[in-house]
Wavefront OBJ file of the C-alpha trace (Angstrom):
o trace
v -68.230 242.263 101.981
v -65.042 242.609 103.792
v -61.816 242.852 101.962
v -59.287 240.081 102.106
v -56.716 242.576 103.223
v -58.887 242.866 106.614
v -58.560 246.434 106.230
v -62.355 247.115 104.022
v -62.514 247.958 100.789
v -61.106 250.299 99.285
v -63.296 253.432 97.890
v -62.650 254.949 94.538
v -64.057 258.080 93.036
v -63.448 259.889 89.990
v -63.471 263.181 88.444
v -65.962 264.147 85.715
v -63.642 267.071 84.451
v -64.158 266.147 80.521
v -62.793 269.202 78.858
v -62.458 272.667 78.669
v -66.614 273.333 78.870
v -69.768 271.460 80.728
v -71.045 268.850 78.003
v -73.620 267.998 80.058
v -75.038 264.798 78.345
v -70.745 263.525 78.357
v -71.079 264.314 81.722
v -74.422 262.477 82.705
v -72.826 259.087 80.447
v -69.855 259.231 82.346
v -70.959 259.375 85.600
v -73.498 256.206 84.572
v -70.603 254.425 83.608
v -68.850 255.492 87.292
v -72.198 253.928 89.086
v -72.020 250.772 87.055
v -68.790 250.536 88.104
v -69.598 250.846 91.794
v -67.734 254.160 92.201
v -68.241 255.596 95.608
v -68.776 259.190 93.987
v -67.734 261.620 90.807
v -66.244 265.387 91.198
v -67.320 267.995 88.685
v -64.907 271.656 89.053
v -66.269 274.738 88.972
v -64.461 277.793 87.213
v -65.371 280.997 85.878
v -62.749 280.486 83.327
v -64.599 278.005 80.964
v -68.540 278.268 79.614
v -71.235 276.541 80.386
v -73.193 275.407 82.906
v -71.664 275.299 86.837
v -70.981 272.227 88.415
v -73.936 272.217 90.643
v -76.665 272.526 87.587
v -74.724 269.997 85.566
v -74.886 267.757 89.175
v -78.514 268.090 89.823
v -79.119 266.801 86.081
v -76.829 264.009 86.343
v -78.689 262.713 89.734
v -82.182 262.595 88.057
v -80.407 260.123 85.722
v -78.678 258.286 88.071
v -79.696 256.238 90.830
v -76.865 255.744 93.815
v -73.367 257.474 92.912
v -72.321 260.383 95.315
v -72.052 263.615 93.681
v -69.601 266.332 94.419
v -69.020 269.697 92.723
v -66.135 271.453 93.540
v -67.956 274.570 94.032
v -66.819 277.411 95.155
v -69.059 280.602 96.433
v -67.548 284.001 94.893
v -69.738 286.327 96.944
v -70.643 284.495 100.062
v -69.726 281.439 102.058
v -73.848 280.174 102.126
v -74.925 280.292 98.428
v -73.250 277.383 97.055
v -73.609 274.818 100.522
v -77.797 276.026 99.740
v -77.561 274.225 96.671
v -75.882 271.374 97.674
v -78.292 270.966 99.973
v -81.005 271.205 97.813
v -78.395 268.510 95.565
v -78.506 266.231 98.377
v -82.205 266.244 98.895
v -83.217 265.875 95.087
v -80.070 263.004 94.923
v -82.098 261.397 98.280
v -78.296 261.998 99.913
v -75.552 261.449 97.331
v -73.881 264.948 97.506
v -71.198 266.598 99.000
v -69.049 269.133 98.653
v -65.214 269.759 98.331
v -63.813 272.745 99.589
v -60.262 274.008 99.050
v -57.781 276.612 99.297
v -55.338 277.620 95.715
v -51.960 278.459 97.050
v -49.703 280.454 94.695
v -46.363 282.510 95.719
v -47.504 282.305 99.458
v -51.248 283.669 99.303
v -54.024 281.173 98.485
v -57.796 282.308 97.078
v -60.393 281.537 99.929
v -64.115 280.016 99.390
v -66.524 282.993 98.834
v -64.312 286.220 99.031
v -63.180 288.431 96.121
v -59.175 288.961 96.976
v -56.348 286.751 98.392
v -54.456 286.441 102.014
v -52.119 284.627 103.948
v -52.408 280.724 103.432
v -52.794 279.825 107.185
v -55.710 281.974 107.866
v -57.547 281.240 104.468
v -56.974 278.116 105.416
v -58.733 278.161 108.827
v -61.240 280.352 106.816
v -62.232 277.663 104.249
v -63.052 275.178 107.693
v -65.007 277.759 108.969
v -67.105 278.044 105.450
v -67.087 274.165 105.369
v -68.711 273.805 108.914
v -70.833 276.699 108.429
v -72.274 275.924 104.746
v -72.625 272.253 105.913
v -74.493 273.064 108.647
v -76.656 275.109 107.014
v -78.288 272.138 105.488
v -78.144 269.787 109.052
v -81.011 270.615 111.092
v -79.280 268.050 113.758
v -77.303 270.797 114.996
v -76.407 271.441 118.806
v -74.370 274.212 118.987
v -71.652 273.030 121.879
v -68.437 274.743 120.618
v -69.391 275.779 117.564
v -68.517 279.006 115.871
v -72.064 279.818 114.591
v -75.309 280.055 115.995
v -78.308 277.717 114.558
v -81.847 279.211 114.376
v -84.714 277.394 113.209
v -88.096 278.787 112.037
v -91.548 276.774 112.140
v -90.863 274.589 109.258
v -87.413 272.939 110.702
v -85.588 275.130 108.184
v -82.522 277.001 110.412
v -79.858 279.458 109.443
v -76.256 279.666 111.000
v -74.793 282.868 111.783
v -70.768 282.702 110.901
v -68.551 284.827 112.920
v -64.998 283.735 111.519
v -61.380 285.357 110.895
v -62.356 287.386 107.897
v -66.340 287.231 107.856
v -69.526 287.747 109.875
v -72.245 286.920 107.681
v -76.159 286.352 108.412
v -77.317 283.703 106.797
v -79.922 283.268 104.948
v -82.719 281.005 105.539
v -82.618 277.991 103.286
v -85.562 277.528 101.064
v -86.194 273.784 101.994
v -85.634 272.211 104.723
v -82.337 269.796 105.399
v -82.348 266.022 104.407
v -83.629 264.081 107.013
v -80.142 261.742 107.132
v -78.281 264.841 108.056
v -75.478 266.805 106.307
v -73.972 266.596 102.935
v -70.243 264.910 103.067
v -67.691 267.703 103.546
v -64.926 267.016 101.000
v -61.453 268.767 101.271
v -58.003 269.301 99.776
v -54.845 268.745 102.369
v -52.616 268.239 99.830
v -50.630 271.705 101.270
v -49.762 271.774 104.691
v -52.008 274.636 105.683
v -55.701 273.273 104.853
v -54.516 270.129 106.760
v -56.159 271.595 110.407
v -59.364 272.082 108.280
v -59.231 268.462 106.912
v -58.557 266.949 110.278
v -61.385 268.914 112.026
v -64.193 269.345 109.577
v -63.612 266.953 106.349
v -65.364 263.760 106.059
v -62.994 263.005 102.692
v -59.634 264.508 102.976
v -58.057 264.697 99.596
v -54.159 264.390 98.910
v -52.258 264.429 95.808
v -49.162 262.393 96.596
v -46.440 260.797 94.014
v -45.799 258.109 96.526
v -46.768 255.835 98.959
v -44.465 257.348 102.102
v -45.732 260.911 101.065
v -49.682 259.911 101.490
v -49.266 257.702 104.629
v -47.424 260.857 106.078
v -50.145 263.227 105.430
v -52.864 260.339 106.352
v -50.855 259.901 109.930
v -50.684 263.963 110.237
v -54.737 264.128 109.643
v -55.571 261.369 111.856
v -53.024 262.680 114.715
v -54.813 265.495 114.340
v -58.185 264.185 114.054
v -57.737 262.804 117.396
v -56.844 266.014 119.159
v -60.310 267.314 117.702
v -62.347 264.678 119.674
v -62.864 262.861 116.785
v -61.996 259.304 115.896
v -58.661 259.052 114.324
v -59.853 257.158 111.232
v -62.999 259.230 110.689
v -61.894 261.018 108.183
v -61.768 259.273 104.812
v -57.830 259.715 103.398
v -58.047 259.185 99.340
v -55.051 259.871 97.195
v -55.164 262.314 94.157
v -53.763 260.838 90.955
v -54.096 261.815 87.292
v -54.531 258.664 85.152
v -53.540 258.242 81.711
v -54.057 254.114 80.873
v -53.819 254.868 77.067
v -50.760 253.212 76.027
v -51.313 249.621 78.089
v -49.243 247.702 80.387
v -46.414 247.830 78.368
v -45.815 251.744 78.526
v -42.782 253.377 78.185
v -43.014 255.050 81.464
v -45.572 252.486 83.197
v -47.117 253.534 86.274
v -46.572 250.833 89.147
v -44.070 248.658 87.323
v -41.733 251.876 86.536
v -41.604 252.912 90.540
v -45.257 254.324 91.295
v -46.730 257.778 90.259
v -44.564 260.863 88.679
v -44.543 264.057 89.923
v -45.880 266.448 87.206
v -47.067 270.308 87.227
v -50.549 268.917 86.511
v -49.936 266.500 90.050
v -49.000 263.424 90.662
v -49.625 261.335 87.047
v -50.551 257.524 86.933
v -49.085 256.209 83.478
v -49.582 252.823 82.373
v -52.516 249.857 82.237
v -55.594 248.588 84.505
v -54.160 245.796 85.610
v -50.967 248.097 86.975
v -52.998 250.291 88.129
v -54.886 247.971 90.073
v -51.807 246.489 91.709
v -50.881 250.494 92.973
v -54.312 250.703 94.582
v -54.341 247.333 95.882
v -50.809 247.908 97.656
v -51.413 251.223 98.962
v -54.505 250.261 100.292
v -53.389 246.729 101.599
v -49.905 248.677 103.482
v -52.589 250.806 104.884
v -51.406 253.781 102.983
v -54.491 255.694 101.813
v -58.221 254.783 102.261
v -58.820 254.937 98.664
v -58.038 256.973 95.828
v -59.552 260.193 93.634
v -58.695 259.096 89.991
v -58.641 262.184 87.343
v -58.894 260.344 84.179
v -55.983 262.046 81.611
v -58.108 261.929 78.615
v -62.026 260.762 78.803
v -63.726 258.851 78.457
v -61.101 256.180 77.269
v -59.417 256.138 80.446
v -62.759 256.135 82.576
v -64.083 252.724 80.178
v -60.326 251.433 81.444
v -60.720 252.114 84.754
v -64.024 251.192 84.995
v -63.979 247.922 82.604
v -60.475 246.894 83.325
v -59.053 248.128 87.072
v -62.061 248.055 89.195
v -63.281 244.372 87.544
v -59.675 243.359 88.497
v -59.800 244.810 92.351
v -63.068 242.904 92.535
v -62.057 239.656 91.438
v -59.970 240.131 94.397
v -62.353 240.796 96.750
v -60.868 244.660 97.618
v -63.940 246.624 96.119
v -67.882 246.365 96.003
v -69.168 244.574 93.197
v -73.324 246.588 94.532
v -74.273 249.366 96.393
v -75.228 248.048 99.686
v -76.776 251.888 100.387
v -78.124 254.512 98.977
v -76.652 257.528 100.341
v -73.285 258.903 99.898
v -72.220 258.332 103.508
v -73.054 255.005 103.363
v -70.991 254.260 100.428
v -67.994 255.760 102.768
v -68.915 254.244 105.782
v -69.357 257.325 107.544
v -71.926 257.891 110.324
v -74.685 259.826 110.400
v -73.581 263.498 111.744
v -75.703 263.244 114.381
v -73.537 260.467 116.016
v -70.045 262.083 114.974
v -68.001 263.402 117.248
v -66.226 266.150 115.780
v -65.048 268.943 117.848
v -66.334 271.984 115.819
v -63.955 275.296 117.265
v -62.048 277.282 114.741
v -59.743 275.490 112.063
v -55.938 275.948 112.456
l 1 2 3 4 5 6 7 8 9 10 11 12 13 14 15 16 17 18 19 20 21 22 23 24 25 26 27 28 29 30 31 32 33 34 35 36 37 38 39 40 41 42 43 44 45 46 47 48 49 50 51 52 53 54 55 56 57 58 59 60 61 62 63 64 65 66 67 68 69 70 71 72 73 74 75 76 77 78 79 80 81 82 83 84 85 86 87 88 89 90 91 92 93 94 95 96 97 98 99 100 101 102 103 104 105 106 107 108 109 110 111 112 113 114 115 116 117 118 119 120 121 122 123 124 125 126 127 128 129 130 131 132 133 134 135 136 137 138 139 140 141 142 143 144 145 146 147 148 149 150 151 152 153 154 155 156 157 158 159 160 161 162 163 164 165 166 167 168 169 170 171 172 173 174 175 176 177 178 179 180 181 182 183 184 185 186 187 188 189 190 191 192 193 194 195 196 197 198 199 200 201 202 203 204 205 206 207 208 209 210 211 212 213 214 215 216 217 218 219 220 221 222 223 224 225 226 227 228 229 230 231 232 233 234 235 236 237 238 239 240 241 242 243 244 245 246 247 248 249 250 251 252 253 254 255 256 257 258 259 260 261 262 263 264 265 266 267 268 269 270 271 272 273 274 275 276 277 278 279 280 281 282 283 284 285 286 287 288 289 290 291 292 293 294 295 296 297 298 299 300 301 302 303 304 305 306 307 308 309 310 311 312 313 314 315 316 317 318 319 320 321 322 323 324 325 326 327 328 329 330 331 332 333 334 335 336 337 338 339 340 341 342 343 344 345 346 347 348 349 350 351 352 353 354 355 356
């Protein structure tokens, strides 16, 4: 089903970030209420800071009660960069191909904290370090893998498993074998943040979702024309990668709010990100205008307080924005990259040299 906007649906995912510890049965209800919504995927964060169980545990129980909702942790390796993509892998097998996994760099005062190393650095060459990590660790679970520019070298053993040998900026790590072999429909979807200027080389090249919290319209369809410009010069198709905009959501106090969301000029720039404040039906109207001016692809909703605000989106701005015919009211897949439209990584083609 085609959009009336001629430009597709739109594709909505949310996070699953409930509070300030993994409650793992609010997680698995939540993300059932996502899939019968027809969300394209949920996000769970990962943090030593809170207790509990990590994202990708929590994950693997919410796919065996779930049956076609991507799943992506935002997981990040503290020792080394293949760890965590091995367990997504093994996510996206058990799942039968609804995982991915975002990928990001933390800037703060100049220096950002990279994917699987224990101190910080300069922004640009973290940034070109988390690419590296998110081609590497992906392609540790692809055994589709041909090697023609790429900065590690596949080997595969009698069973199909393989291992890729990184040799980036910062690292030159063996890999170890992975324990079962990768999904037959290829790679788990690479997920990153371009929000700040640097990770945006790693987003053009690598990311199959590029992620960008934005306040407005003109900010997003900047960084969406940056990405796709960039894209390009990779070898890949300019629209390839998946632009969805970042917004925190709070839809507790209606359409009448005293600082609504879309009526009162859009989002509001907050030091939690871009914040969303107002009712479904408003909020619907913001997607459906983004999306229809070709703004964004689709948007990563971060509900303020759940699960009120998830029932709202779900029950009240998603049954709106299919009444109209802009998202899916069934999954006509089963696998992640189907929800997104992506192909198969075997048929991408995605120049795969160093990020910049």
């Amino acid at each position: 089903m085609a959009s009336s906007s001629g430009r597709g649906l739109v594709h909505l995912a949310a996070a699953l970030d409930l509070s300030s510890s993994y409650d793992e049965r609010s997680c698995v209800e939540a993300a059932q209420l996502a899939e019968r919504g027809g969300l394209d995927f949920v996000t769970l964060d990962d943090t030593f800071a809170r207790p509990g169980l990590d994202a990708l545990s929590v994950l693997s129980r919410v796919a065996a009660a779930t049956d076609r909702i991507g799943l992506v942790p935002v997981a990040t390796p503290h020792t080394e960069p293949f760890h965590v993509p091995a367990g997504v892998a093994v996510l996206d097998r058990v799942s039968g191909g609804r995982a991915g996994w975002w990928t990001d760099v933390t800037t703060a005062g100049g220096e950002a904290r990279p994917p699987g190393r224990r101190r910080t650095g300069p922004v640009g060459a973290l940034s070109q370090e988390t690419g590296e990590v998110a081609y590497a660790g992906a392609e540790s679970g692809d055994r589709r893998v041909d090697g023609a520019g790429m900065p590690a070298a596949p080997s595969e053993d009698r069973a199909g498993r393989h291992r890729v040998d990184l040799r980036g900026v910062s690292s030159s790590v063996k890999a170890p074998r992975l324990t079962v072999p990768g999904p037959p429909h290829g790679r788990p979807v690479r997920v990153v943040d371009a929000t700040d200027e640097p990770a945006r080389g790693a987003a053009a090249r690598y990311a199959d979702v590029a992620l960008v919290r934005a306040a407005s319209a003109a900010q997003a369809a900047a960084v969406r024309d940056q990405i796709r410009a960039a894209a390009a010069e990779f070898g890949r198709r300019p629209e390839e990668p998946r632009v969805l905009a970042g917004l925190l959501v709070d839809l507790g106090d209606g359409e009448h709010a005293a600082e609504p969301g879309h009526g009162g000029g859009g989002p509001r720039q907050t030091a939690r990100g871009p914040l969303y404040r107002g009712g479904p039906v408003d909020l619907a109207e913001l997607i459906a205008t983004w999306h229809g001016e070709g703004v964004v692809d689709g948007f990563h909703l971060t509900p303020a307080e759940s699960p009120r605000d998830l029932e709202r989106l779900v029950n009240g701005t998603v049954a709106v924005l299919q009444h109209r015919g802009l998202f899916r009211t069934f999954y006509p897949g089963s696998t992640l990259r189907e929800h997104l439209g992506l192909a198969g990584p075997a048929r991408q083609g995605a120049g795969h040299g160093r990020a910049s």
